[in-house]
MIDRENVO-860774 format. One record per residue: x, y, z of N, C-alpha, C in turn; residue in three letters. Coordinates in steps of 0.02 Angstrom, whole numbers, plus 50000, padded with zeros to 5 digits. Each point is the difference from the previous one (the first is absolute). Layout:
<nukols>
XYZXYZXYZALA ...
</nukols>
This chain:
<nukols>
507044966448310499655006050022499504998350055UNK 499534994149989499714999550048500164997350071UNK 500554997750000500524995350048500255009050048UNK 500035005549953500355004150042499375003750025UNK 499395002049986499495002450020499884994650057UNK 499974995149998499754994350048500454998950069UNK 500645004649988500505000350027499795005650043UNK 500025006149983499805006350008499585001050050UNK 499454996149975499344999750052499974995450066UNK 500584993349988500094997650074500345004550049UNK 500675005849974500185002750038499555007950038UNK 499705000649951499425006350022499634998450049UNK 499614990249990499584999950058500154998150056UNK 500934997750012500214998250042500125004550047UNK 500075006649966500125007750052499235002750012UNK 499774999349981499115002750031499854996850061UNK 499755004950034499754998950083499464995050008UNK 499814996650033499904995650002499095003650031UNK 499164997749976499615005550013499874996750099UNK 499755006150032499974997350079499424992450012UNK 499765000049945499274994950006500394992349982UNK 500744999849987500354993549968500634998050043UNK 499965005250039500564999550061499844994550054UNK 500064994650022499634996550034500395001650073UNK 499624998150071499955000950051500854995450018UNK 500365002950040500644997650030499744997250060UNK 500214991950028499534998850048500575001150068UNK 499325003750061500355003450065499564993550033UNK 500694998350046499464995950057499485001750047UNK 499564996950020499275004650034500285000750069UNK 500474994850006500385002350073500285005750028UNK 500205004349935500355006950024499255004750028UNK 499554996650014499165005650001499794996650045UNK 500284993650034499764996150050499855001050083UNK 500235006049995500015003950077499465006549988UNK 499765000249964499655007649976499304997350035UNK 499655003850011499044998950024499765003949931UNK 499524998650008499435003949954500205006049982UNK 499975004950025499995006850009500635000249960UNK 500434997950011500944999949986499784997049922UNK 499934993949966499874997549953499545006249954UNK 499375004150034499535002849958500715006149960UNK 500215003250054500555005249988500464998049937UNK 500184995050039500494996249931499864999749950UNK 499404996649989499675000649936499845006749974UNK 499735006950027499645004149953500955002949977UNK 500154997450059500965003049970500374998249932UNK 499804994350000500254995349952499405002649938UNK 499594999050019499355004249938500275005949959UNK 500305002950038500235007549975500505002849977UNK 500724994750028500495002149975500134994049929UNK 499584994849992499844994649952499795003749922UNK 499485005450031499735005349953500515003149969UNK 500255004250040500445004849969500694996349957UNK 500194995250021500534995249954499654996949940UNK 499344997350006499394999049935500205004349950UNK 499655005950013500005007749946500765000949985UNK 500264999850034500815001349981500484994149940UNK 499744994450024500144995049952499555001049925UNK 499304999050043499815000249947500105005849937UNK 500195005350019500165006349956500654996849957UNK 500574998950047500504998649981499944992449942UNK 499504995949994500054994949939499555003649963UNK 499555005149998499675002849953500465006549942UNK 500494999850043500355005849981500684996349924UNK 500064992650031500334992949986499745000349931UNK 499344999050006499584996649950500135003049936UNK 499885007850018499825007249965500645000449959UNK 500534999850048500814999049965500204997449921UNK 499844993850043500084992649957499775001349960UNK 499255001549977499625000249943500185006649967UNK 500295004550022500045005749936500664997249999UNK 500524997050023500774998849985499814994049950UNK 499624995950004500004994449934499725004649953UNK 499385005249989499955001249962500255005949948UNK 500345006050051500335004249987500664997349977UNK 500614999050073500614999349983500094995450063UNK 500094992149964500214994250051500815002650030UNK 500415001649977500685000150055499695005150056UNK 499335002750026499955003450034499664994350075UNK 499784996249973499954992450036500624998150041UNK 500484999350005500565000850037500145005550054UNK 499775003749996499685007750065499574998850033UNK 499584993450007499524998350047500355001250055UNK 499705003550067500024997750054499994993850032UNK 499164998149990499794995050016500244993950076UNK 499584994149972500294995650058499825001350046UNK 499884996450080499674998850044500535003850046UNK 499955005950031500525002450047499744997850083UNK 500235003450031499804999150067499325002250017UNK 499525003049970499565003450008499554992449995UNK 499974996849951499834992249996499944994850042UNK 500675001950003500104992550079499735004150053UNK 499955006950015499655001950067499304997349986UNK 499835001249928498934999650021499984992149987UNK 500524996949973500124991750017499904996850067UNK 500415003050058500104999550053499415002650050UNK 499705006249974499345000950020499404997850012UNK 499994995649916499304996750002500124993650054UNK 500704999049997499914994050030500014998250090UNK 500395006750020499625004550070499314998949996UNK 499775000649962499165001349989499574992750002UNK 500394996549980499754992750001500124997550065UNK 500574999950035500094998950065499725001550054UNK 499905009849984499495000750065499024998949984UNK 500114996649948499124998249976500124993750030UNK 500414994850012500044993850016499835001750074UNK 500735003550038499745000450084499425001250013UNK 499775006549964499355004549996499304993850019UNK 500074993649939499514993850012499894996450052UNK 501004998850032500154995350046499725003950052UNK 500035008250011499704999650065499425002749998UNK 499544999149956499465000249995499595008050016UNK 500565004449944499835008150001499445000549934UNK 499515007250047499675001049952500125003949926UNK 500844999749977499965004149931499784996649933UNK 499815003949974500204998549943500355000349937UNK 500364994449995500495001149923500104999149964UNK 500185003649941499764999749922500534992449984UNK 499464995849977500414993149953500615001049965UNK 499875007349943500665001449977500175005950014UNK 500575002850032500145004350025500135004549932UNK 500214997449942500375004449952498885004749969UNK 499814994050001499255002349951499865003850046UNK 499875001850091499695004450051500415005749981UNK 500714998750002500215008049973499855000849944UNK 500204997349960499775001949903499245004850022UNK 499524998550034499505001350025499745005750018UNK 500405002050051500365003250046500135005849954UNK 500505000449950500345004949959499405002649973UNK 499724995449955499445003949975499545003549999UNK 499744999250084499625005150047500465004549996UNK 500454999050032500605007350009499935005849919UNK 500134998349963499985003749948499175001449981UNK 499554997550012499565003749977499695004250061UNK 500334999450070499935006750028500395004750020UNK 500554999349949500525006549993499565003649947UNK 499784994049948499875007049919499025003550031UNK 499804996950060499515004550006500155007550049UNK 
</nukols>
Protein backbone atom coordinates (compact mmCIF):
# COMPACT_ATOMS: atom_id res chain seq x y z
CA UNK A 1 0.00 0.00 0.00
CA UNK A 2 2.56 2.30 0.76
CA UNK A 3 4.82 1.35 -2.31
CA UNK A 4 1.54 2.38 -4.39
CA UNK A 5 0.83 5.78 -2.62
CA UNK A 6 4.65 6.44 -2.96
CA UNK A 7 4.09 5.57 -6.48
CA UNK A 8 1.16 7.83 -6.98
CA UNK A 9 2.81 10.83 -5.65
CA UNK A 10 6.08 10.51 -7.89
CA UNK A 11 3.79 10.58 -10.82
CA UNK A 12 1.56 13.64 -9.57
CA UNK A 13 4.74 15.65 -8.89
CA UNK A 14 6.27 14.78 -12.03
CA UNK A 15 3.21 16.52 -13.97
CA UNK A 16 3.10 19.79 -11.79
CA UNK A 17 4.52 22.94 -13.36
CA UNK A 18 7.43 23.69 -12.38
CA UNK A 19 6.98 27.41 -9.87
CA UNK A 20 8.66 30.59 -12.18
CA UNK A 21 11.18 31.35 -9.09
CA UNK A 22 12.91 27.45 -9.84
CA UNK A 23 13.11 27.83 -13.50
CA UNK A 24 16.71 28.78 -13.91
CA UNK A 25 18.06 31.32 -16.57
CA UNK A 26 18.89 29.53 -20.25
CA UNK A 27 22.28 31.05 -21.02
CA UNK A 28 22.14 33.73 -24.30
CA UNK A 29 25.48 34.92 -25.37
CA UNK A 30 26.17 38.75 -24.51
CA UNK A 31 27.32 38.85 -28.07
CA UNK A 32 23.87 38.78 -29.60
CA UNK A 33 23.55 42.64 -27.55
CA UNK A 34 27.07 43.48 -28.64
CA UNK A 35 26.20 46.08 -31.27
CA UNK A 36 23.38 47.80 -29.15
CA UNK A 37 24.52 51.46 -27.29
CA UNK A 38 22.96 52.38 -24.19
CA UNK A 39 19.78 53.66 -25.21
CA UNK A 40 19.22 50.22 -27.37
CA UNK A 41 20.29 47.97 -24.20
CA UNK A 42 17.97 50.42 -21.68
CA UNK A 43 14.88 49.48 -24.25
CA UNK A 44 15.83 45.97 -24.21
CA UNK A 45 15.80 45.67 -20.87
CA UNK A 46 12.44 47.49 -19.70
CA UNK A 47 11.26 44.96 -22.79
CA UNK A 48 12.50 42.04 -21.38
CA UNK A 49 11.18 43.46 -17.78
CA UNK A 50 7.73 43.20 -19.03
CA UNK A 51 7.13 40.55 -21.16
CA UNK A 52 9.38 38.39 -18.24
CA UNK A 53 6.34 39.66 -15.99
CA UNK A 54 3.60 38.61 -17.76
CA UNK A 55 5.10 34.84 -18.39
CA UNK A 56 5.95 35.11 -14.24
CA UNK A 57 2.05 35.50 -13.34
CA UNK A 58 1.12 33.12 -15.98
CA UNK A 59 3.41 30.37 -14.80
CA UNK A 60 3.15 31.18 -11.75
CA UNK A 61 -0.81 30.75 -11.72
CA UNK A 62 -0.42 27.74 -13.75
CA UNK A 63 1.89 25.66 -10.76
CA UNK A 64 -0.48 27.16 -8.21
CA UNK A 65 -3.35 25.81 -9.96
CA UNK A 66 -0.77 22.27 -10.07
CA UNK A 67 -0.44 22.42 -6.48
CA UNK A 68 -4.28 22.98 -5.70
CA UNK A 69 -4.96 19.83 -8.08
CA UNK A 70 -2.61 17.49 -6.64
CA UNK A 71 -3.65 18.10 -3.16
CA UNK A 72 -7.43 17.71 -3.39
CA UNK A 73 -6.70 14.57 -6.00
CA UNK A 74 -4.46 12.83 -3.13
CA UNK A 75 -6.92 13.75 -0.83
CA UNK A 76 -10.25 13.49 -2.46
CA UNK A 77 -9.78 10.97 -5.40
CA UNK A 78 -5.95 10.05 -6.44
CA UNK A 79 -6.86 8.50 -10.13
CA UNK A 80 -7.75 12.20 -10.63
CA UNK A 81 -3.81 12.82 -10.38
CA UNK A 82 -3.38 11.42 -13.81
CA UNK A 83 -5.48 14.65 -15.37
CA UNK A 84 -2.69 16.87 -14.39
CA UNK A 85 -1.84 19.15 -17.00
CA UNK A 86 1.16 20.12 -15.62
CA UNK A 87 4.91 20.07 -16.71
CA UNK A 88 7.01 22.79 -18.05
CA UNK A 89 5.41 23.83 -21.56
CA UNK A 90 6.75 26.43 -23.76
CA UNK A 91 5.64 29.21 -21.71
CA UNK A 92 8.81 28.04 -19.38
CA UNK A 93 11.49 27.80 -21.75
CA UNK A 94 10.33 31.35 -23.09
CA UNK A 95 10.79 33.09 -19.41
CA UNK A 96 13.98 30.53 -19.33
CA UNK A 97 15.30 32.11 -22.35
CA UNK A 98 14.32 35.52 -21.08
CA UNK A 99 16.02 35.73 -17.96
CA UNK A 100 18.84 34.75 -19.67
CA UNK A 101 18.46 37.64 -22.50
CA UNK A 102 18.46 39.48 -19.32
CA UNK A 103 21.73 38.36 -18.08
CA UNK A 104 23.40 39.05 -21.34
CA UNK A 105 22.24 42.43 -21.92
CA UNK A 106 23.25 43.26 -17.95
CA UNK A 107 26.74 41.89 -19.00
CA UNK A 108 27.08 44.32 -22.30
CA UNK A 109 25.08 46.90 -20.29
CA UNK A 110 28.65 46.71 -17.68
CA UNK A 111 31.04 46.16 -20.63
CA UNK A 112 30.01 49.39 -22.00
CA UNK A 113 29.75 51.09 -19.14
CA UNK A 114 25.73 52.14 -19.24
CA UNK A 115 24.05 53.86 -16.64
CA UNK A 116 21.13 51.09 -15.89
CA UNK A 117 20.27 49.45 -13.49
CA UNK A 118 19.58 45.68 -13.04
CA UNK A 119 17.85 43.65 -10.79
CA UNK A 120 20.53 40.65 -9.55
CA UNK A 121 17.54 38.37 -9.89
CA UNK A 122 15.42 38.98 -12.53
CA UNK A 123 12.76 36.29 -11.33
CA UNK A 124 12.62 38.25 -7.36
CA UNK A 125 12.36 42.12 -9.46
CA UNK A 126 9.34 40.64 -11.14
CA UNK A 127 7.97 38.49 -8.20
CA UNK A 128 8.27 42.25 -7.02
CA UNK A 129 6.96 43.78 -9.68
CA UNK A 130 3.63 41.55 -9.50
CA UNK A 131 3.01 42.49 -6.19
CA UNK A 132 2.86 46.19 -6.70
CA UNK A 133 0.69 45.36 -9.67
CA UNK A 134 -2.01 43.77 -7.65
CA UNK A 135 -2.16 45.97 -4.89
CA UNK A 136 -2.85 48.77 -7.36
CA UNK A 137 -5.52 47.05 -9.23
CA UNK A 138 -7.49 46.16 -5.69
CA UNK A 139 -7.17 50.05 -4.83
Amino acid sequence: MKCMITGIAAIALAGCATSPNKIPAQYVSPMAYSAYDCDQLSLEKAQLERRTGELYSSLKNEANADKWQMGLGLVLFWPTLFLLEGGDGPEATEYARLRGEYEAVSTVAVQKKCNIEFAEDLSEYVKKENKGDAVKAAD
